[in-house]
N, C-alpha and C positions, 0 to 999 in steps of 0.2 A: 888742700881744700879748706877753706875759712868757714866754713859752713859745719862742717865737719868739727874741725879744731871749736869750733865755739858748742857746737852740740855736745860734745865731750867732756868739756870743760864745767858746761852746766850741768850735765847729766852727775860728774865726779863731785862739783862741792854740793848740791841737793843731797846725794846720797851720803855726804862727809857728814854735812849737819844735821840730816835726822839722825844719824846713828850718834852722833857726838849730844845732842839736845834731847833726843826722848826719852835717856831715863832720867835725865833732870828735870824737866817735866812731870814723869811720873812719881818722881819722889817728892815735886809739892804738891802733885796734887792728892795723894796721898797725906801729906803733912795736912793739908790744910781739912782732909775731909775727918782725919782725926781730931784735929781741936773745934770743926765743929760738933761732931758724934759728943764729945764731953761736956761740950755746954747744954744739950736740951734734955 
């Protein structure tokens, strides 16, 4: 089933790269909302 095979496939790398990218994410935005807090 190609239908299948490709739902799968999107379903696995969506699920890779949030897990792989949102706490890199959260650590700049983190980062950045500290070095704003220090400036005002």
């Amino acid at each position: 089933y190609p239908i299948l095979k490709s739902f799968l496939a999107g379903s696995f790398s969506g699920t890779f790269s949030t897990i792989l990218f949102q706490p890199l994410d959260l650590v700049k935005t983190r980062l950045q909302s500290t070095v704003t807090n220090n400036h005002v």
